[in-house]
Kinemage of the C-alpha trace (Angstrom):
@kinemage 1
@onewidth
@group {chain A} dominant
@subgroup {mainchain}
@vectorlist {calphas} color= white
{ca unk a 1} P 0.000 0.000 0.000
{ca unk a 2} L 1.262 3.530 -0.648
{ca unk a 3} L -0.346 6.545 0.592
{ca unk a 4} L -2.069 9.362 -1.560
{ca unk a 5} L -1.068 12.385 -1.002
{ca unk a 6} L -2.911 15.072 0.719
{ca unk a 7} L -1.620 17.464 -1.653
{ca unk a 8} L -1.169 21.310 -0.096
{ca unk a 9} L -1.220 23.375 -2.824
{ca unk a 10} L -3.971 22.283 -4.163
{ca unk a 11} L -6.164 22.473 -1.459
{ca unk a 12} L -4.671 25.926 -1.076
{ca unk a 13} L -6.053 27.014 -4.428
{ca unk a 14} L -9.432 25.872 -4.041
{ca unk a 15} L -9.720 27.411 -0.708
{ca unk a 16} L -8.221 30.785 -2.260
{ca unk a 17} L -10.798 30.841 -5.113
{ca unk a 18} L -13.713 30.136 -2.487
{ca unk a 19} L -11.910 33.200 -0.057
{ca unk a 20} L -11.727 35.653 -3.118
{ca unk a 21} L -15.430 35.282 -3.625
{ca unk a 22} L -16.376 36.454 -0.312
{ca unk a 23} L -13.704 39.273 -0.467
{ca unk a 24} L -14.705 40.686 -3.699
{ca unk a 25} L -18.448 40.928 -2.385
{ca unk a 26} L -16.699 42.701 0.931
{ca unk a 27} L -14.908 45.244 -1.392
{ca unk a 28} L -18.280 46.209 -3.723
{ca unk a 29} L -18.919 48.769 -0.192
{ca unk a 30} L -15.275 50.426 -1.240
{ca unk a 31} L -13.656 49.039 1.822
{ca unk a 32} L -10.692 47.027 1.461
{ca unk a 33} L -9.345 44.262 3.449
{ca unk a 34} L -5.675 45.258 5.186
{ca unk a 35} L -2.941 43.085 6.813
{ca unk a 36} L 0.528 44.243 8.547
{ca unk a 37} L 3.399 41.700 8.916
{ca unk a 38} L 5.747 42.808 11.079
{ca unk a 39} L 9.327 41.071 11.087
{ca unk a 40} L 12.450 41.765 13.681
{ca unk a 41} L 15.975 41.208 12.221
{ca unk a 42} L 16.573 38.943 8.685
{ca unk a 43} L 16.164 35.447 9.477
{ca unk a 44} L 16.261 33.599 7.219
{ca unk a 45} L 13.955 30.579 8.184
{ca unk a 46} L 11.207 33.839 7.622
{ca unk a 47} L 11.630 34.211 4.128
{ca unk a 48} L 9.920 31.916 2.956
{ca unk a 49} L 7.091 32.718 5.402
{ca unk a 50} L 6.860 36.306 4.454
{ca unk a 51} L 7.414 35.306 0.504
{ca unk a 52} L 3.745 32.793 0.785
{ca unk a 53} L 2.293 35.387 3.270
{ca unk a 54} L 2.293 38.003 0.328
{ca unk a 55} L 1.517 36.163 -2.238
{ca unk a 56} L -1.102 34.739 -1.048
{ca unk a 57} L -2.683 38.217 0.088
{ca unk a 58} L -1.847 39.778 -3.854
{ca unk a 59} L -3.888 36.616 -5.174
{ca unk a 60} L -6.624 37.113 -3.106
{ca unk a 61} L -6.615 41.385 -3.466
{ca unk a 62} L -5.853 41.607 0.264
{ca unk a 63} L -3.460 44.992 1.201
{ca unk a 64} L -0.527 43.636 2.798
{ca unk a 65} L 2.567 45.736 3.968
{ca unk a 66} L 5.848 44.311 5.350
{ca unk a 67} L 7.537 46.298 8.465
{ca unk a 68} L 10.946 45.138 9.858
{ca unk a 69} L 12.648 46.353 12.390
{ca unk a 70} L 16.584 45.935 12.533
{ca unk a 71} L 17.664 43.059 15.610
{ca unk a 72} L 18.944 45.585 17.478
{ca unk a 73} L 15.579 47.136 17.833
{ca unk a 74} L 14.472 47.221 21.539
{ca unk a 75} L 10.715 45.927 22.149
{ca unk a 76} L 9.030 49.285 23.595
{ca unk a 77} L 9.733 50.086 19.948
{ca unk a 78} L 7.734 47.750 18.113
{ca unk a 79} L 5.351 48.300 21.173
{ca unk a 80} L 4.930 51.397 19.984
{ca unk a 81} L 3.847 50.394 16.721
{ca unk a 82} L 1.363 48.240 17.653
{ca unk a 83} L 0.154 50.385 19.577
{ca unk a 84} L -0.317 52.648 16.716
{ca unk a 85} L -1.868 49.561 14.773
{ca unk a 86} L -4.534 49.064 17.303
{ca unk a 87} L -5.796 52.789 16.772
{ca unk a 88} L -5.846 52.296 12.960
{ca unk a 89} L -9.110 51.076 11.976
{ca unk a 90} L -7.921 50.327 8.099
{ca unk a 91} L -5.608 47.664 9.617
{ca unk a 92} L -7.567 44.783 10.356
{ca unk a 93} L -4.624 42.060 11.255
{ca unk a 94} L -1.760 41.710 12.698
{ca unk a 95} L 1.248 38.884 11.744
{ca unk a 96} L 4.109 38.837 14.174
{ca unk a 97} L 6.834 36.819 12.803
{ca unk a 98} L 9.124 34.729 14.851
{ca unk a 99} L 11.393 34.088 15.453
{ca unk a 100} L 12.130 36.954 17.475
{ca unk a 101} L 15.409 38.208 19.194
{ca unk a 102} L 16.456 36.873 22.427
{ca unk a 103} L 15.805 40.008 24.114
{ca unk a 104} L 12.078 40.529 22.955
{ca unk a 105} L 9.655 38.312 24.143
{ca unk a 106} L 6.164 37.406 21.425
{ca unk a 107} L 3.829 36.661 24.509
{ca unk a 108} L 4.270 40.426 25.291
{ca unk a 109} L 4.041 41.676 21.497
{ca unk a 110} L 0.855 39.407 21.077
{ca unk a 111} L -0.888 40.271 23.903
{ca unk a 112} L -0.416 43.849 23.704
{ca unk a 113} L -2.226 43.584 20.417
{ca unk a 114} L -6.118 44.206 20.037
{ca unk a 115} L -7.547 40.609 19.909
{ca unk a 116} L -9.420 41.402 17.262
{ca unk a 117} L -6.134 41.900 14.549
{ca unk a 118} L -4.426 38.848 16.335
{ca unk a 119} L -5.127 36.908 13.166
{ca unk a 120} L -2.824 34.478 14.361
{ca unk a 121} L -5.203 33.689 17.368
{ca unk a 122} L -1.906 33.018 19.825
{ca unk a 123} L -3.112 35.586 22.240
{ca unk a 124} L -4.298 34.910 25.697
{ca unk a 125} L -7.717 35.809 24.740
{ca unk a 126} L -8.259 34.698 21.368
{ca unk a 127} L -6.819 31.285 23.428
{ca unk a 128} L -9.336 31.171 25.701
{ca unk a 129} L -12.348 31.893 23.275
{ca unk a 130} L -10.403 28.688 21.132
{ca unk a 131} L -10.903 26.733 24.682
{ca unk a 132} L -14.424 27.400 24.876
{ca unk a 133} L -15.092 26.706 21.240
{ca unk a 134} L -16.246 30.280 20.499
{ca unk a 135} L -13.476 31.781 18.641
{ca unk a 136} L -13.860 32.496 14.910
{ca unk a 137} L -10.246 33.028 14.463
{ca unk a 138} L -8.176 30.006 14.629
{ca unk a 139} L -4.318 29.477 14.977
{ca unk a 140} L -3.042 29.358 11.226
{ca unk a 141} L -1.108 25.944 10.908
{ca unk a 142} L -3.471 24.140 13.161
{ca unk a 143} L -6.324 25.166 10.946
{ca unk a 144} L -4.822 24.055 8.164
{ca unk a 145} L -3.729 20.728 9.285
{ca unk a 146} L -7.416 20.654 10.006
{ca unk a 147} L -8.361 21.202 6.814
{ca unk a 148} L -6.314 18.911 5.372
{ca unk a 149} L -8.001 16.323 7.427
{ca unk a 150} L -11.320 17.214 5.988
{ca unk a 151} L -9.594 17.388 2.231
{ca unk a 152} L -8.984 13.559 2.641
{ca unk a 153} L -12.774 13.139 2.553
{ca unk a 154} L -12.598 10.297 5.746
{ca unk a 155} L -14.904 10.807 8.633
{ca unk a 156} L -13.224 12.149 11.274
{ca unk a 157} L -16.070 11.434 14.038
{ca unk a 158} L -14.988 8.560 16.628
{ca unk a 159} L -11.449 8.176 15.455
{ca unk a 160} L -8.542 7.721 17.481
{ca unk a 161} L -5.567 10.889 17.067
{ca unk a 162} L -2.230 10.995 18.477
{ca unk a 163} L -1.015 14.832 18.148
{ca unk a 164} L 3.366 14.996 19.110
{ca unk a 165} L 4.187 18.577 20.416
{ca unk a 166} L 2.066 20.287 22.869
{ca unk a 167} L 3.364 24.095 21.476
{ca unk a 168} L 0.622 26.741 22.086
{ca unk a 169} L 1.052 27.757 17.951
{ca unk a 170} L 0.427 24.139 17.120
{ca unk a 171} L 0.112 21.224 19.576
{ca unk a 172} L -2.291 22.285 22.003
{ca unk a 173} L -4.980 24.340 19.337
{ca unk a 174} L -4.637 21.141 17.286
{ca unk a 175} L -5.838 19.446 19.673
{ca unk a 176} L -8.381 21.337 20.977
{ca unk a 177} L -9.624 21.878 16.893
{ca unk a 178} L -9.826 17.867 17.128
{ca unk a 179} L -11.978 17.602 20.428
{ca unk a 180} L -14.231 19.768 18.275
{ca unk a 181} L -14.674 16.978 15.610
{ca unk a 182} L -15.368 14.383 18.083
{ca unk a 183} L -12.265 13.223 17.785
{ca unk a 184} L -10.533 10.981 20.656
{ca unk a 185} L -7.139 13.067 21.295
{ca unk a 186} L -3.796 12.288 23.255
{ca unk a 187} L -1.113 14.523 23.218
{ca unk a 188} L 2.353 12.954 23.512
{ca unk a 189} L 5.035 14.867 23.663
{ca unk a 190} L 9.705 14.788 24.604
{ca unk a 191} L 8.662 13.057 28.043
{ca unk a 192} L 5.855 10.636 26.830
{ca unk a 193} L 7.328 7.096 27.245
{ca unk a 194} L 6.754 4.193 24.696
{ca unk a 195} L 5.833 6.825 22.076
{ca unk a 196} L 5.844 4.179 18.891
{ca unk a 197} L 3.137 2.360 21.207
{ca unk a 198} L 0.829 5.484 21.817
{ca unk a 199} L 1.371 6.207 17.688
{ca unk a 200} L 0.897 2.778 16.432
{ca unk a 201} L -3.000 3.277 17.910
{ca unk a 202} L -3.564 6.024 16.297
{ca unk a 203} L -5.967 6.928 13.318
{ca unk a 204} L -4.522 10.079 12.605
{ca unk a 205} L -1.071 11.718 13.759
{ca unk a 206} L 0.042 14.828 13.148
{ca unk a 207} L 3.541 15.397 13.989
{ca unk a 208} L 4.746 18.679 15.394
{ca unk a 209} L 7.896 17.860 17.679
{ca unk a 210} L 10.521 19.598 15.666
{ca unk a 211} L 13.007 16.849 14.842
{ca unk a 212} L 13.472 15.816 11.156
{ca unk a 213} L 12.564 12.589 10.312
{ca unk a 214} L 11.380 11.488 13.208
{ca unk a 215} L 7.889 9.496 12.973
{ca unk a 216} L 9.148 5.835 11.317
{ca unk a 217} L 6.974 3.929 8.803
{ca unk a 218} L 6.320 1.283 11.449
{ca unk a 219} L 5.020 2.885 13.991
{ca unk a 220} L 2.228 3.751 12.730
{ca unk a 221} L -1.029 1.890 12.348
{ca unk a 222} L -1.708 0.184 8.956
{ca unk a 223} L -4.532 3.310 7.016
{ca unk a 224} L -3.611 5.944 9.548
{ca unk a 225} L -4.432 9.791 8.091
{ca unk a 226} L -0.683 11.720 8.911
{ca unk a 227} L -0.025 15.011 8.771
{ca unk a 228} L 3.413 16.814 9.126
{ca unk a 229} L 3.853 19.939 10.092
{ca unk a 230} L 7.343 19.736 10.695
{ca unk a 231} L 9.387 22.518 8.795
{ca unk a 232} L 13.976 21.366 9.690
{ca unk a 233} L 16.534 22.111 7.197
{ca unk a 234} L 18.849 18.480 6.746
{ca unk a 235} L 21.383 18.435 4.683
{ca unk a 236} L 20.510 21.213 2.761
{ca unk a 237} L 16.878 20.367 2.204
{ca unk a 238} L 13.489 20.877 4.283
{ca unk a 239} L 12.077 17.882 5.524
{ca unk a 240} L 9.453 17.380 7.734
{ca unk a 241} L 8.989 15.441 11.283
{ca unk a 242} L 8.154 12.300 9.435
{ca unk a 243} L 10.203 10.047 7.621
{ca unk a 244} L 8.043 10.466 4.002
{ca unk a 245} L 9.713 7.210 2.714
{ca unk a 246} L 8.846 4.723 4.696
{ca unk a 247} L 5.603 6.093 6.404
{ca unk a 248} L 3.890 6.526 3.188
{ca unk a 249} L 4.104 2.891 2.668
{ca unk a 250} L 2.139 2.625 5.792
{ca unk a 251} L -0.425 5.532 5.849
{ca unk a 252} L -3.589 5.674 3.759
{ca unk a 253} L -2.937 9.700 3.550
{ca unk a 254} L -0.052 11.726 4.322
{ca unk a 255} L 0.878 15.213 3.603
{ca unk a 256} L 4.238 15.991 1.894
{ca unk a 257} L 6.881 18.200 2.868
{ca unk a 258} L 7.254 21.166 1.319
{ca unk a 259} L 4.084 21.415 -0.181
{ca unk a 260} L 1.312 20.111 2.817
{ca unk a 261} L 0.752 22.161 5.565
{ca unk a 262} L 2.653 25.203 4.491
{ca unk a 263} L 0.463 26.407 1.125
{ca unk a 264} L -2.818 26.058 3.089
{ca unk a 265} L -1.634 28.145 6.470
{ca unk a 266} L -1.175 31.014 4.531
{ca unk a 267} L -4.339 31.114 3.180
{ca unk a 268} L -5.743 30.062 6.656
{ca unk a 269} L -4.218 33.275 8.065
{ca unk a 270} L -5.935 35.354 5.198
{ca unk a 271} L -9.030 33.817 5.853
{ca unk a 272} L -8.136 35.386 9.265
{ca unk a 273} L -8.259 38.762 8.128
{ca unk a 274} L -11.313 38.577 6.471
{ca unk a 275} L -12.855 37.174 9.530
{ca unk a 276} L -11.500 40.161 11.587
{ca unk a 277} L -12.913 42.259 8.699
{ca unk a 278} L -15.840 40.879 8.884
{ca unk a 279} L -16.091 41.183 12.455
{ca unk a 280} L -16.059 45.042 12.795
{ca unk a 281} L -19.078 45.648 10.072
């Protein structure tokens, strides 16, 4: 058996053309959607990042505007600016890259932001509305790794998911995103013991731990649905979490690396914006 592949970009364009839609009816009242993406220093695991963030925005007629600050910026600065942000009514969301310098700190830069332009949805309270099941704006890769789910067409009702990394950007809102489905959920993460075991009962995994390669063919459960958020640079290439090769031999779906999770995040965050749009009508 070999797996088909849940394939990114393509799901990524179909969402786009179904976005575009609703944002050209938004625009007939001459008001158009607006996004900042603010950056600190030039790394370079951004790039790429900031490259899909903007396209994705020009395809979709979305005003997007780039702001970096040099590394040796001090954080009251880019407080500043979001404070400025929050009084600007034509901005309607907020991206703040990471990652950031050592000496600023992204809980602080995300929570001073309105709620409403954390289009992200990593703030305390966009968090807690996420908890509760009452938040329209959902954290970006999490939400796509979601979607991706759906894209495979298999009922996710009942099943049995295994999510590695317990991050607040993708581990924990994954998880919670799953409850939501009816979805049985453990979250296993650098301390869990036996992990192959907890894996190989799994229906679906999604691997977010941050170590290429890790997730081996046979752990998994013969059919299981896997998607990869992993994003590690190995020998000059980006691979994922999971080792493609030999767990596609085992998995009914899996996502590929590049070219899964990445394409559909950054429509998920513009989908975002138009929900924080939306929300201030």
């Amino acid at each position: 058996m070999s797996a088909q592949i849940l394939d990114g970009k393509l799901l990524a364009a179909q969402l786009k053309k179904q976005l575009k839609d609703v944002i050209e009816e938004l625009h007939k009242d001459n008001k158009k959607v607006s996004v900042v993406s603010i950056t600190v220093g030039n790394d370079p695991s951004t790039f790429s990042y900031l490259k899909s963030q903007k396209k994705a925005a020009e395809d979709l007629g979305i005003r997007y505007k780039e702001i970096n600050f040099p590394i040796t910026s001090r954080q009251d600065e880019v407080l500043n600016l979001i404070n400025q942000i929050d009084q600007d009514s034509s901005i309607h969301g907020v991206i703040i890259n990471k990652p950031l310098p050592a000496h600023i700190e992204d809980s602080i830069l995300i929570n001073r932001l309105d709620a409403s332009k954390d289009i992200e949805g990593l703030g305390e309270r966009n968090q807690g509305r996420l908890l509760l099941g009452k938040s329209s704006i959902l954290p970006c890769t999490a939400a796509a790794a979601l979607e991706l789910l759906r894209f495979s067409g298999v009922v996710l009702k009942g099943k049995q998911a295994v999510v590695i990394g317990r991050s607040e950007i993708v581990g924990k809102p994954m998880a919670l995103l799953l409850l939501k489905e009816d979805v049985t959920v453990t979250i296993c993460h650098s301390k869990t013991e036996n992990l192959p075991a907890m894996i190989q009962r799994a229906d679906i995994v999604v691997a977010a731990i941050g170590k290429p390669l890790f997730v081996k063919g046979d752990w998994l459960k013969p059919g299981a649905i896997v998607i990869d958020v992993g994003i590690n640079q190995q020998d000059g290439k980006i691979v994922g979490d999971v080792d493609f090769e030999s767990c596609k031999e085992k998995a009914s779906f899996i996502t590929p690396v590049p070219g899964g999770v990445g394409p559909v995040t950054s429509v998920m965050l513009m989908k975002n914006v138009v929900e924080a749009f939306k929300n201030i009508l």
